[in-house]
C-alpha positions in Angstrom: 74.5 116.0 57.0 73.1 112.3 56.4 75.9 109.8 55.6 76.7 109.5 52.1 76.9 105.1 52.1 72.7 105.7 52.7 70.9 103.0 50.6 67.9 105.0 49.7 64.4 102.7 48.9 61.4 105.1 48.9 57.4 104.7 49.4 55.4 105.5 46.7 54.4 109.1 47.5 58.1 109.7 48.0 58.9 107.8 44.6 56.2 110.5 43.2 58.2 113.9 44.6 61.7 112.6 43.8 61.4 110.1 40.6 64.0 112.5 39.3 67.0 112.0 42.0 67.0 108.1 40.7 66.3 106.2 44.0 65.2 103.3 44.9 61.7 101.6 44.4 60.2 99.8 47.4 59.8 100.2 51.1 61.9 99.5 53.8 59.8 97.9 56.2 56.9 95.8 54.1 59.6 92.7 53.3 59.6 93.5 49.6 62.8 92.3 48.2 64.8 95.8 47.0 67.5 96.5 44.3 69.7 98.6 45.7 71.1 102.6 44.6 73.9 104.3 47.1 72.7 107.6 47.3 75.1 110.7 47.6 73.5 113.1 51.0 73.9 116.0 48.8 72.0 114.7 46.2 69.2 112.8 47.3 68.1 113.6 51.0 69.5 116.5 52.1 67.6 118.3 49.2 64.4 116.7 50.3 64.9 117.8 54.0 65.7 121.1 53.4 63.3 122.2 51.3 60.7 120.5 53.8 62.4 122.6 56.5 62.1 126.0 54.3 58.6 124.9 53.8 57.8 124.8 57.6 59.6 128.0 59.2 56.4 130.1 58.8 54.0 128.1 59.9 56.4 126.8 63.0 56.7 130.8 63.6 52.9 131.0 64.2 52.7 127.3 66.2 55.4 129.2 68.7 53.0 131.7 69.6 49.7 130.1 69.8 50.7 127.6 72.6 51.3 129.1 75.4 52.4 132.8 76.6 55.8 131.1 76.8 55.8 130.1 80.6 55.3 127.1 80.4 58.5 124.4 79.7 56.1 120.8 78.1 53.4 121.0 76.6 50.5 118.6 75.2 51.7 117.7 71.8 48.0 117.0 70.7 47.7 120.9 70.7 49.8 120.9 67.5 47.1 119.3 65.4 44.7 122.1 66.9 46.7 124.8 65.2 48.9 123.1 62.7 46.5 121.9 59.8 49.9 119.8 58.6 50.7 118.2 61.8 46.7 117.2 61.8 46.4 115.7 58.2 49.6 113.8 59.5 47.9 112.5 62.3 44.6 111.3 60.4 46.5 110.1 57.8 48.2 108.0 59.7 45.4 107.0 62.2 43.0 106.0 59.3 45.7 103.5 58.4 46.9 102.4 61.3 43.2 101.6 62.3 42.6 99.9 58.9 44.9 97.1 59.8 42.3 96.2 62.9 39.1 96.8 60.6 40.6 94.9 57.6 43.4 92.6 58.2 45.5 91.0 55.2 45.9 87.8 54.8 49.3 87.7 56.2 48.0 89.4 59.1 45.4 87.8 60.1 47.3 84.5 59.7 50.0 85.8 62.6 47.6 87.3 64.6 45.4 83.6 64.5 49.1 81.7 65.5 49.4 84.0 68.1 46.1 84.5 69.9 46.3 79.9 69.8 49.0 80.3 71.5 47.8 82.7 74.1 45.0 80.6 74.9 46.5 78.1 75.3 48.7 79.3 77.6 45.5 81.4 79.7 43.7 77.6 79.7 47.0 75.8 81.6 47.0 78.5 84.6 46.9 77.5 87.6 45.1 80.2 89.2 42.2 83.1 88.5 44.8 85.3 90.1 47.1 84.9 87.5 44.6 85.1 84.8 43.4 88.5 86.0 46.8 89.7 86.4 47.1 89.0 82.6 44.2 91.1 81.6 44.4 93.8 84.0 45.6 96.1 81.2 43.0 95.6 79.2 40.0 94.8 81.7 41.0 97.9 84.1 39.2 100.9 84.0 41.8 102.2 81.2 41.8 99.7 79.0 40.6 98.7 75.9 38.1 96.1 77.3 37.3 97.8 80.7 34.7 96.6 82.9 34.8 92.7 81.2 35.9 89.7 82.9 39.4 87.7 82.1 36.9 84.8 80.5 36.0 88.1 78.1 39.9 88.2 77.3 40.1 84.6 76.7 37.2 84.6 74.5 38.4 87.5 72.2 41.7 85.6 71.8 39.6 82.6 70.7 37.9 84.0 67.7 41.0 85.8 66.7 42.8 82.1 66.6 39.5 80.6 64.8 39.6 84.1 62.4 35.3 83.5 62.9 33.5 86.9 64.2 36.6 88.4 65.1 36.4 92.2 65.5 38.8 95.1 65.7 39.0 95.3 69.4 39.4 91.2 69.6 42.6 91.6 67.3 43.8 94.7 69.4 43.0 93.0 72.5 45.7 90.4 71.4 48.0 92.8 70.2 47.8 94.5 74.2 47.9 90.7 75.7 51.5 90.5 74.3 52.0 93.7 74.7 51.5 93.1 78.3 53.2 90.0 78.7 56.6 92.1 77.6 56.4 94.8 79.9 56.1 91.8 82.5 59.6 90.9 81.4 61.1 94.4 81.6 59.0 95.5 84.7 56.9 93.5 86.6 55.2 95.9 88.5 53.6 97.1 85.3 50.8 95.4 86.6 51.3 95.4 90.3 50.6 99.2 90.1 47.6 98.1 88.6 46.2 95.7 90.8 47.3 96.2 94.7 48.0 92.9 96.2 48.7 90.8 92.9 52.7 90.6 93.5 52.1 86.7 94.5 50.2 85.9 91.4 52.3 88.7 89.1 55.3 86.5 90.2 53.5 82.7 89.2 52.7 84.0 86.2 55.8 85.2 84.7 57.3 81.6 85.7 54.5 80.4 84.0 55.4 82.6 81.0 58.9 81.8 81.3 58.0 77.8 81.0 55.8 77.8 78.0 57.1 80.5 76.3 60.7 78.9 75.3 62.1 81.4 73.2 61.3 84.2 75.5 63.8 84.6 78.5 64.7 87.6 80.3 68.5 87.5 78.3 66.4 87.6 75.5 64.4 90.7 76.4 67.6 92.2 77.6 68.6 92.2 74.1 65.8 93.9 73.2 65.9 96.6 75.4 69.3 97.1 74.3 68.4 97.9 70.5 64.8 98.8 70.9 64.0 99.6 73.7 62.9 103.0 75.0 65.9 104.5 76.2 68.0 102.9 73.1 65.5 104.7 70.8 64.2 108.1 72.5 67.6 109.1 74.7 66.2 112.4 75.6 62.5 111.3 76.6 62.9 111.2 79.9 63.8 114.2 80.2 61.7 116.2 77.3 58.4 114.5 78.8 56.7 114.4 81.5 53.2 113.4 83.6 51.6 116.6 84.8 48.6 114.9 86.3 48.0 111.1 87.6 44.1 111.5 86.3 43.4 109.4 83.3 41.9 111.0 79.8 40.0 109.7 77.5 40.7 109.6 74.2 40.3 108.0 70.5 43.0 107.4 68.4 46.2 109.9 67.9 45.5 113.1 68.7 42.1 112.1 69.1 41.4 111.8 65.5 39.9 108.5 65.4 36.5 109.5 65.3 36.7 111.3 62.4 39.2 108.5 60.9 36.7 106.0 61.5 34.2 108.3 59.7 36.3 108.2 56.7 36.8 104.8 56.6 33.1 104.2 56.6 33.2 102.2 60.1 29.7 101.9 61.7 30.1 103.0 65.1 29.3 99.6 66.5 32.0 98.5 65.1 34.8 101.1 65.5 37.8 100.5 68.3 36.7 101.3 71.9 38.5 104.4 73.4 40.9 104.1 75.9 42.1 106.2 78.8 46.1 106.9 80.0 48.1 109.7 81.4 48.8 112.7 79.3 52.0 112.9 78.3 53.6 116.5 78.0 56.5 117.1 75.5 59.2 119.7 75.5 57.7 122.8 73.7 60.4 123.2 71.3 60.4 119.3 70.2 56.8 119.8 69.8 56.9 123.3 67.6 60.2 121.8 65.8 58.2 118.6 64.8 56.2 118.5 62.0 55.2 114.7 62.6 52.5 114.4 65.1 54.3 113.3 68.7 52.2 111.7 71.6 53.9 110.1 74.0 57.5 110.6 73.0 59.8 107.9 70.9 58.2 104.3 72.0 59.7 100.7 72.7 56.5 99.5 73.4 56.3 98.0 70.2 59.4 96.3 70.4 58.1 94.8 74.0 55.4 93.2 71.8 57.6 92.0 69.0 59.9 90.1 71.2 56.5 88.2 72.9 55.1 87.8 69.3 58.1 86.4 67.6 58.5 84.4 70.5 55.1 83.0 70.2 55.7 82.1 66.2 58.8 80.3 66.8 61.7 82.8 66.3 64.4 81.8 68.4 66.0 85.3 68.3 62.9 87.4 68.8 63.0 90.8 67.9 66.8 91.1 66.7 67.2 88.6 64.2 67.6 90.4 61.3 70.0 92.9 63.3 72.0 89.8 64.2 71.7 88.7 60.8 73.2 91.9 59.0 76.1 92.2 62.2 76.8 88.7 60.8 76.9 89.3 57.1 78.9 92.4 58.4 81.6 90.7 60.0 82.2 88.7 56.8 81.8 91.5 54.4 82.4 94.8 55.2 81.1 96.2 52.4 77.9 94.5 53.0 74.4 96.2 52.2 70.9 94.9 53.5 69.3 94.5 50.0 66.2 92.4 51.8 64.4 93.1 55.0 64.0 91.1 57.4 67.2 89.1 54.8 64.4 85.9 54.3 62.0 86.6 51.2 60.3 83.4 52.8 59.5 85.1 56.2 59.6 88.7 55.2 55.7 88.9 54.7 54.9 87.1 58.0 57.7 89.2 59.9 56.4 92.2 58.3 52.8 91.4 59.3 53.6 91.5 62.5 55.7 94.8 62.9 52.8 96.3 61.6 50.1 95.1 63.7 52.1 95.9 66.6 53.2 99.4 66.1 49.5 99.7 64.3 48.0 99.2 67.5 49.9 102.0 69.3 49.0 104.5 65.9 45.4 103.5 65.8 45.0 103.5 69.5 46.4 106.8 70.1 49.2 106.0 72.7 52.1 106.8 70.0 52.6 108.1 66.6 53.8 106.9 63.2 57.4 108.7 64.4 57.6 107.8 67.7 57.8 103.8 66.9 59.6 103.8 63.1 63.2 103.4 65.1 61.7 99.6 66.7 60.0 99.4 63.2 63.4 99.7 61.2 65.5 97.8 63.9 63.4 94.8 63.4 63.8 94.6 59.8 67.8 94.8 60.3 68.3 98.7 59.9 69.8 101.0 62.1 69.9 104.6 61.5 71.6 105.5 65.4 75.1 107.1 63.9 74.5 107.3 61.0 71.1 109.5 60.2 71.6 111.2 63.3 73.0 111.5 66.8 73.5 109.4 69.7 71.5 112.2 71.1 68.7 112.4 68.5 66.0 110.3 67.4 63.7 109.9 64.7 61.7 113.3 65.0 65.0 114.9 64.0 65.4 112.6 60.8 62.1 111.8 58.8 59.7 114.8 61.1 58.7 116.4 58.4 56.2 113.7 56.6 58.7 110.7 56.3 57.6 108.5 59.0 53.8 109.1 57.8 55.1 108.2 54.4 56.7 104.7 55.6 54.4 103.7 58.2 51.3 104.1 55.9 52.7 102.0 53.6 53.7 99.5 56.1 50.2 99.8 57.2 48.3 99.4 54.1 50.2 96.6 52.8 48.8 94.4 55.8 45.0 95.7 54.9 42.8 93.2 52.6 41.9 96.3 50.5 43.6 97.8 48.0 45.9 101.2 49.4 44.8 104.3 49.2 47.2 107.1 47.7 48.8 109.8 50.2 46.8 113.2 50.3 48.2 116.1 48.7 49.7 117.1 51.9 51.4 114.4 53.1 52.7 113.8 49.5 54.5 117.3 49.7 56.1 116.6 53.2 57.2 113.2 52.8 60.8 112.0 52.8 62.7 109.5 51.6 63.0 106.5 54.0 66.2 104.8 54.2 68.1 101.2 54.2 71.2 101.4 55.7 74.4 100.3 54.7 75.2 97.6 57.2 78.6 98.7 57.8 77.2 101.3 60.3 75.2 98.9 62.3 76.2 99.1 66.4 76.9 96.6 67.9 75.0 95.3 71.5 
């Protein structure tokens, strides 16, 4: 049973199912300011998640069956969407939106993604070396990448429209996106790359010195923190052992659950100017996460998009990158127990630009097709100060056992569409009837580091 001391703010298509339960009015994670309702567990949630639950045992029945003749222990999660018409109008739902961000930035968004990509070439245009510059865009310019086959002078170009917002396009801002992205798996493991490129340890090593000098606000006590509240064992404490990597041979695909095809259909993209595909290692999931998930998995829970947060707030200035607001709400915490988070990110004046950037980052991984909208909401509600570990569920758990029935569709749309320069689109019927209610917490059951 959910906590009862759960402040309970709800997206619009959850506002829609449960108007009558008297809840809150805005979202969690797009740095509205909120007005704040404690919500009893037996009055608000738990209603909500049970009747999703009932909802799903039939169909979950029938998902069971269709997998597998029930030899096998992981399974690819993507084969949920081929026999779960729920599970796949989660995943386009979320894809279509999550690729929106690229294809239409906000104004907000494209703003932090311009600071950003300055930065980056500036920082590309004092290396010393090729060899470091390669090393840089081996993610993207290797034959899995987003840019494969081009040149590091192709990288450095991308990042140059994005900073001069002229002729940008979608894979230029989610080349940046990947650069950071890159530059924080450096810090937490530096042979990220090395795996990558044989023979690059010498100039792997000169650039993260390099990094280390002209990135001030980025250290490796920095990243540690992090790791320690969003990283990818702090957030998915079971993955390693519910997933695994059958085979070593990259696939192909577009978008999650390879949806983005038809996403970019919808959305009316021409194909010249849709996202490229990109290749990784599938990812096999425990069977019984998979059939007791509504919520599309991929890859398992994710703190890639916290590695890119703590590079991108670095970037922008914020001497506490990626914990901030977490430190801020242990610190209003300490003062006042009785303390709740009425304002994420706590700074109306930064909210929008903080928020911008959450959802570009964990965007990226949606529209891409490397994680889902579930897999990165714990980073996602970390970074605006929340915390749900202890308090929505288990030190064992994660967010598929909390909001995997349609909530985290429901939040990260909205996070998504709030940082697109068109007007949002309302939910489907489907995801309207699975989504839950997603929740602020009461700071007074924050963790500490």
């Amino acid at each position: 049973m959910l906590s009862t001391h759960l402040t309970v703010f709800t997206s619009q298509a959850v506002r829609e199912q449960h108007e009558t339960h008297g809840s809150g009015t805005e979202s969690p994670l797009a740095g509205a300011s909120h007005s704040a309702s404690v919500a009893s567990a037996n009055t608000t949630a738990a209603p909500a998640l049970q009747t999703s639950c009932g909802k799903d045992a039939k169909v979950l029945t029938n998902v069971q069956t269709s997998y597998s003749d029930g030899a096998e222990i992981r399974i690819n999660p993507a084969s949920r969407s081929e026999h779960d018409m729920n599970t796949r109008q989660l995943a386009l739902e979320q894809t279509k939106a999550a690729r929106k961000v690229f294809y239409s930035p906000g104004e907000a968004a494209q703003r932090q993604l311009s600071g950003a990509a300055k930065k980056l070439v500036e920082l590309m245009d004092n290396m010393e070396t090729v060899g470091m510059k390669r090393a840089l865009s081996a993610r993207l310019t290797g034959p899995e990448g987003l840019l494969k086959g081009q040149s590091f002078e192709d990288v450095r170009n991308a990042l140059s429209r994005v900073d001069q917002s002229t002729n940008a396009t979608a894979n230029d801002r989610t080349a940046t996106i990947e650069i950071m992205g890159t530059i924080g798996s450096l810090f937490v493991d530096s042979n990220a790359i090395t795996r990558m490129q044989p023979g690059s340890e010498k100039h792997v090593a000169a650039l993260v010195e390099h990094l280390k000098d002209n990135i001030p606000n980025l250290s490796e006590s920095s990243v540690k923190e992090m790791k320690a509240l969003g990283g990818s064992k702090a957030v998915g404490p079971l993955k390693s052992e519910q997933r695994a990597r059958p085979s070593n041979v990259p696939l192909m695909r577009t978008g999650l659950h390879d949806l983005g095809s038809e996403a970019d259909k919808q959305l009316g993209i021409s194909k010249k100017d849709t996202l490229n595909s990109i290749s990784w290692q599938l990812a096999t999931i425990d069977k019984s996460r998979v059939k007791d998930t509504t919520e599309p998995l991929s890859g398992h829970m994710s703190g890639s998009s916290s590695e890119a947060l703590v590079v991108f707030d670095a970037l922008m200035g914020d001497e506490k990158p990626y914990i901030s607001a977490y430190e801020k709400t242990k610190q209003e915490v300490s003062q006042n127990p009785s303390f709740v988070q009425k304002t994420a990110y706590h700074d109306k004046n930064i909210a929008e630009d903080k928020s911008a950037r959450l959802a570009l980052t964990t965007g990226y991984l949606v529209a891409t097709g490397f994680h889902s909208a579930v897999e990165v909401a714990e980073t996602a509600l970390k970074y605006s100060g929340q915390n749900p570990r202890d308090v929505a569920y288990s030190s064992t758990q994660d967010a598929a056992n909390w909001i995997g029935e349609g909530g985290a569709t429901a939040m990260m749309k909205e996070l998504f569409e709030s940082h697109t320069a068109t007007k949002p689109s309302v939910l489907s019927a489907g995801t309207r009837d699975k989504a839950h209610e997603s929740t602020l917490w009461s700071a007074k059951h924050f963790d500490t580091l």
